[in-house]
C-alpha positions in Angstrom: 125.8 110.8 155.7 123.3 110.2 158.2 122.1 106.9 158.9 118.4 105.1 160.5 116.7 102.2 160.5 112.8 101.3 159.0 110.8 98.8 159.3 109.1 97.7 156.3 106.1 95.8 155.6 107.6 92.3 155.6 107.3 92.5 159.8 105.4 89.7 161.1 104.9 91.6 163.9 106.7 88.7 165.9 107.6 91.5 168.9 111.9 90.4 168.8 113.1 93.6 168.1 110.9 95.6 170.4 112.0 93.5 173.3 115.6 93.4 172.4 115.8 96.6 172.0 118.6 98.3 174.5 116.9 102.3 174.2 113.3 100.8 174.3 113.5 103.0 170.7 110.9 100.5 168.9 107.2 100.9 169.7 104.0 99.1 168.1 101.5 101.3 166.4 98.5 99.1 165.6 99.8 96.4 163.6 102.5 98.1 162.7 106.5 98.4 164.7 108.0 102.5 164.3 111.7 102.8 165.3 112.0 106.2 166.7 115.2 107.6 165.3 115.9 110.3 167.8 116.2 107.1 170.4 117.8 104.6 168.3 121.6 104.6 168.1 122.0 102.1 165.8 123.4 99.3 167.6 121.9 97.2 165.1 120.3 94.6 167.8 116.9 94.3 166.1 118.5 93.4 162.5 119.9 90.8 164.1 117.0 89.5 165.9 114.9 90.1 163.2 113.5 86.1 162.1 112.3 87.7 158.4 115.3 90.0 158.0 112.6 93.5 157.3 114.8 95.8 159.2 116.3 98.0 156.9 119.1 101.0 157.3 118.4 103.6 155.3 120.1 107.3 155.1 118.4 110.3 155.0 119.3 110.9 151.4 116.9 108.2 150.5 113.9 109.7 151.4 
């Protein structure tokens, strides 16, 4: 099963997990934060980071 990550609308936009981020894979889109999932390999960094915990894994089933 394949895995990625989503940001959902609790972000505060606070800017943590863009700037932890080790493949730069998080970008800001207005007021919102997109995790680009061909970049992102899941290390996890930003959930940890992530002061209101809205960093979510998901797998592709789910959508």
């Amino acid at each position: 099963m394949e895995y990625y990550l989503e940001i959902t609308n609790r972000c505060i936009g606070c800017d943590n997990c863009r700037l932890i981020c080790p493949e730069n894979a998080i970008f800001q889109n207005g007021d919102k934060y997109i995790i680009e999932t061909w970049s992102c390999t899941l290390c996890n960094a930003c959930v940890l980071t992530c002061p209101v915990e809205c960093i979510k894994e998901k797998s592709k089933s789910d959508q």
